[in-house]
FIDO-574189 format. One record per residue (C-alpha): x, y, z. Coordinates in steps of 0.1 Angstrom, whole numbers, padded with zeros to 4 digits, always signed. Example, Ala and Ser with C-alpha at 12.3 -4.5 7.8 and 13.67 -1.06 7.14 Angstrom:
FIDO-574189
+-------+-------+-------+
!    c1 !    c2 !    c3 !
+-------+-------+-------+
! +0123 ! -0045 ! +0078 !
! +0137 ! -0011 ! +0071 !
+-------+-------+-------+
//
This chain:
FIDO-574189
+-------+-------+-------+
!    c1 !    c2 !    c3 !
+-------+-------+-------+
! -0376 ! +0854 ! +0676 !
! -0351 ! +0862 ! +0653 !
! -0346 ! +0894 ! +0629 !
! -0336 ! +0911 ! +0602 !
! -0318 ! +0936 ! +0592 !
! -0343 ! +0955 ! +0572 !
! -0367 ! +0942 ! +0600 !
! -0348 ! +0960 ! +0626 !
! -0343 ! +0990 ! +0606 !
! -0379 ! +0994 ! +0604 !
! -0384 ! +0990 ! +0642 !
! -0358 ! +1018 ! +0646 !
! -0377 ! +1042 ! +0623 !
! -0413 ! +1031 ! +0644 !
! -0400 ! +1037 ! +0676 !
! -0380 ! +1068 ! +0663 !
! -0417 ! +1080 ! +0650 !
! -0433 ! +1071 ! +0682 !
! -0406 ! +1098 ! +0698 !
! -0383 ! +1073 ! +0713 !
! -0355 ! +1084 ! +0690 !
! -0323 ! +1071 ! +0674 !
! -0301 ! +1092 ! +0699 !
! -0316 ! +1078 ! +0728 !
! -0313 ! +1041 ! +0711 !
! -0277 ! +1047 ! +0706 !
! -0273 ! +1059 ! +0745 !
! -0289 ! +1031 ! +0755 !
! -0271 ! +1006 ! +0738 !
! -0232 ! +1017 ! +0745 !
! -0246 ! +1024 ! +0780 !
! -0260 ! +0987 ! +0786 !
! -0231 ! +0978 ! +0766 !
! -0205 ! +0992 ! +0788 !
! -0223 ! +0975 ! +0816 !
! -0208 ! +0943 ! +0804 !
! -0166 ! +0954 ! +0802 !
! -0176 ! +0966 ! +0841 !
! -0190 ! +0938 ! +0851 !
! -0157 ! +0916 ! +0836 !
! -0132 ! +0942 ! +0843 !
! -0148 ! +0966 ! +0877 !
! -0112 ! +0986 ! +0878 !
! -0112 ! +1001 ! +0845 !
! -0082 ! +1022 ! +0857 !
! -0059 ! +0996 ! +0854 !
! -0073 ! +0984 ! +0818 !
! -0060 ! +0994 ! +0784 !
! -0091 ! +0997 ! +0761 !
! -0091 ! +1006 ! +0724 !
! -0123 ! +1015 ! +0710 !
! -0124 ! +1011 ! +0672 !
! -0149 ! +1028 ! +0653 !
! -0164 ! +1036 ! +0620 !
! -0183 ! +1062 ! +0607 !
! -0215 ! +1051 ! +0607 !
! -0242 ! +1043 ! +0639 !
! -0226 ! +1015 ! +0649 !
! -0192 ! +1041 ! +0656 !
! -0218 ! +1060 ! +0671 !
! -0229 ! +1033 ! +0696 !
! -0190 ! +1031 ! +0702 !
! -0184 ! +1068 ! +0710 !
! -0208 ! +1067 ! +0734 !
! -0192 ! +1031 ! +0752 !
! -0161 ! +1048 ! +0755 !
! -0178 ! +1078 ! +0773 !
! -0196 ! +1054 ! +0795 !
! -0159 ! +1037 ! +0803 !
! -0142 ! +1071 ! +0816 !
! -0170 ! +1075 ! +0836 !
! -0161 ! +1048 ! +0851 !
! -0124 ! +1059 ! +0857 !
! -0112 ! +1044 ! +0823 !
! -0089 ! +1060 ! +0802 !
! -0099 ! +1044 ! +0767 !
! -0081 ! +1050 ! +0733 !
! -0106 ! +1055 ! +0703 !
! -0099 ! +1048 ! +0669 !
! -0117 ! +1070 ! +0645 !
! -0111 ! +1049 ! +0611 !
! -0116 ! +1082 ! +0583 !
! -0125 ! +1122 ! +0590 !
! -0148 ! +1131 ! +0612 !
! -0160 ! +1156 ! +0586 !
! -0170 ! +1121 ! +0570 !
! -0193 ! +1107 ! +0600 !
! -0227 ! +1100 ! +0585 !
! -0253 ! +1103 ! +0610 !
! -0266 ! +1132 ! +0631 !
! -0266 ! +1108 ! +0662 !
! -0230 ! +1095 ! +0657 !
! -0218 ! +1127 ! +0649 !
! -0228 ! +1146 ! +0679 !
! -0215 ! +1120 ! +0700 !
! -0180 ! +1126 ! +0684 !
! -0181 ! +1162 ! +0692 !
! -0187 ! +1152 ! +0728 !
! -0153 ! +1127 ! +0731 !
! -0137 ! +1157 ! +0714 !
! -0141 ! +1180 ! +0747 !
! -0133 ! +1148 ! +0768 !
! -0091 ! +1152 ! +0780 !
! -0104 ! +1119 ! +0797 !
! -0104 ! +1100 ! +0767 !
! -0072 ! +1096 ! +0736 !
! -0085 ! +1102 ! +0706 !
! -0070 ! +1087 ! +0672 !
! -0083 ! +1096 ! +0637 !
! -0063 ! +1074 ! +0612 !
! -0070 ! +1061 ! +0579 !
! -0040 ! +1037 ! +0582 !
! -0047 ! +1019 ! +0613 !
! -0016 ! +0994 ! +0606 !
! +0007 ! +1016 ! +0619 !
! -0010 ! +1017 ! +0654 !
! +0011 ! +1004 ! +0685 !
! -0019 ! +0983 ! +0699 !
! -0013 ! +0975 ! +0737 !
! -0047 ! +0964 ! +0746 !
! -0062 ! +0942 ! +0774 !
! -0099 ! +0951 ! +0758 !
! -0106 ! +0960 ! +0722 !
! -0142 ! +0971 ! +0714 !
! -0156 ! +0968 ! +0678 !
! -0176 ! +0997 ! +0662 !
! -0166 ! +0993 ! +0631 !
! -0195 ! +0982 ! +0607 !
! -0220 ! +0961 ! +0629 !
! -0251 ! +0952 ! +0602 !
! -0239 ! +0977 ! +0573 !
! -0214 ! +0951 ! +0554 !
! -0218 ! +0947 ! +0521 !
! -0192 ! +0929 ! +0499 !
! -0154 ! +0933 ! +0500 !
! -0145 ! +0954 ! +0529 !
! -0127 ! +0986 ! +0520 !
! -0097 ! +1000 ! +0537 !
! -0088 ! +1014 ! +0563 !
! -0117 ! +0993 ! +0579 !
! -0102 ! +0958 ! +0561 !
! -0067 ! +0967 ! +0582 !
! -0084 ! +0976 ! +0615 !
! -0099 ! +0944 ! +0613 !
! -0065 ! +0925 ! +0604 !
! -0052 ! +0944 ! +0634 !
! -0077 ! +0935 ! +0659 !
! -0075 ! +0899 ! +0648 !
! -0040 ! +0895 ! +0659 !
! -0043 ! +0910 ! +0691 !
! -0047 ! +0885 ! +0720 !
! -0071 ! +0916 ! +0740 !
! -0104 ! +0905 ! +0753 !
! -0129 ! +0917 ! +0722 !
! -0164 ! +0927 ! +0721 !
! -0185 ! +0936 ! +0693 !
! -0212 ! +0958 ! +0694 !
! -0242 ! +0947 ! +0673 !
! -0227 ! +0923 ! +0653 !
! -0187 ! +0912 ! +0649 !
! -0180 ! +0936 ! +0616 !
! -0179 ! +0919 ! +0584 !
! -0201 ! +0893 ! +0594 !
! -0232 ! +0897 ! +0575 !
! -0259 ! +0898 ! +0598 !
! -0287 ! +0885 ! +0578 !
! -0269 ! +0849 ! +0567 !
! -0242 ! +0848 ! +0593 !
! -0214 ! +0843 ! +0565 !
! -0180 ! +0859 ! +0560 !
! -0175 ! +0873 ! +0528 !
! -0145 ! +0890 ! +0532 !
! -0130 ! +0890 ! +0564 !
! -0141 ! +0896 ! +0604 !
! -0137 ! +0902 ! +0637 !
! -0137 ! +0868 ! +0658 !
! -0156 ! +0882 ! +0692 !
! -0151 ! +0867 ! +0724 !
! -0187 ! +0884 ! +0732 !
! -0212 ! +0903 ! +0708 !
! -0241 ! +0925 ! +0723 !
! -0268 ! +0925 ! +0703 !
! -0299 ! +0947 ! +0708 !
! -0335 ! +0944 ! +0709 !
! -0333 ! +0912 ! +0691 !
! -0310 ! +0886 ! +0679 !
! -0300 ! +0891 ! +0643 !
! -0313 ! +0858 ! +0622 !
! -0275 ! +0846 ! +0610 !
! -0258 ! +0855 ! +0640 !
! -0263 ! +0819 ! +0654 !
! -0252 ! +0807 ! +0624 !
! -0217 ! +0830 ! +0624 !
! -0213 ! +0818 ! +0663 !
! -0178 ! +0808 ! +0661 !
! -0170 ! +0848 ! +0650 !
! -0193 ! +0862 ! +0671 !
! -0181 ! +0846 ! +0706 !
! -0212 ! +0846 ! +0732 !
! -0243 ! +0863 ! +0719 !
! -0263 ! +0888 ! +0746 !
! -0290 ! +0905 ! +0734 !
! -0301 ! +0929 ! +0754 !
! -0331 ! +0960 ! +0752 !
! -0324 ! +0992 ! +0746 !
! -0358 ! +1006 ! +0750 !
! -0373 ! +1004 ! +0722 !
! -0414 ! +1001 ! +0725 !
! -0428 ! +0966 ! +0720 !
! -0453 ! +0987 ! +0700 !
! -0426 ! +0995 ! +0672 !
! -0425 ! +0965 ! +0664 !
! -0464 ! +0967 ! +0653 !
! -0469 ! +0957 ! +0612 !
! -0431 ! +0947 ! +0611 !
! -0433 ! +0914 ! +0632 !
! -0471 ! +0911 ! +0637 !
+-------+-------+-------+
//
């Protein structure tokens, strides 16, 4: 079965309800995430990973992949696109605070991501996943010209950012993925958007089948 964005939303709030909270989604989900770069690259070491994020949950899911990679020996780069002062959500935001006590990890808060030296075998985008609406605003609309040009291997987490989720059309511009990880459910126009999104895995991320009670049945 295929979902919604307003559909999944309300499965997040039910399962948050239930006690299974947004935090714990968002661990989940760069955990099972991170599962996937290992599995492709198992001597992180040796590869150059930029995380890019945004300030909103899907940066959040992002902060937390990169913790997952230098527990795994990596030494990633993330790319904060705006002030930290500016993160919107309690989950992303104490997930930030955590990379900030990390020496393990290079930290890069830009609002002009053009002028980034981007030597990457592996870029992971956390830049918008399902919050796109219209005309993509800066510096997100450069982070995404720059990740574009890069040959790296990318991944998307969620959903490649600027895609919008619901139709599975470009309005502005996007990410082309080589692999998107999508959770819980996939995302009704992500099939649709296949050529930016790369191979689709959705995987679980915990939420109860009982969340999804008066939203899908």
């Amino acid at each position: 079965m295929e979902i919604t964005v307003k559909q999944m939303m309300q499965i997040e709030e039910n399962g948050h309800q239930m006690g299974f909270f947004r935090k714990l989604m968002m661990e989940n989900a760069g955990a099972i995430t991170t599962r996937h770069i290992v599995e492709r690259y198992p001597d992180l070491r040796s590869v150059k990973i930029f995380v890019f994020a945004g300030l909103g949950n899907n940066g959040g899911d992002a902060f937390v992949v990169a913790r997952h990679i230098a527990a795994f020996d990596g030494n990633p780069t993330v790319v904060l696109l705006g002030n930290p002062d500016k993160i919107k959500t309690e989950e992303a935001n104490s997930n930030w605070k955590i990379l900030e006590k990390m020496n393990s990890i290079n930290l890069i808060i830009t609002s002009d991501p053009s002028k980034i030296m981007l030597d990457a075998d592996v870029i992971v985008d956390g830049i918008l996943g399902t919050g796109i609406y219209g005309k993509i605003r800066e510096p997100y609309s450069s982070a995404i010209d720059l990740i574009n040009k890069s040959n790296a291997f990318k991944l998307s987490v969620d959903v490649p950012s600027g895609l919008d989720p619901d139709t599975g059309i470009v309005h502005d511009k996007c990410v082309k993925a080589d692999l998107t990880i999508t959770y819980h459910k996939m995302k009704i126009g992500m099939p649709k958007g296949q050529d930016m999104c790369g191979t689709i895995v959705v995987e679980k991320i915990g939420i109860p089948p009982e969340a999804e009670i008066g939203v899908l049945s």
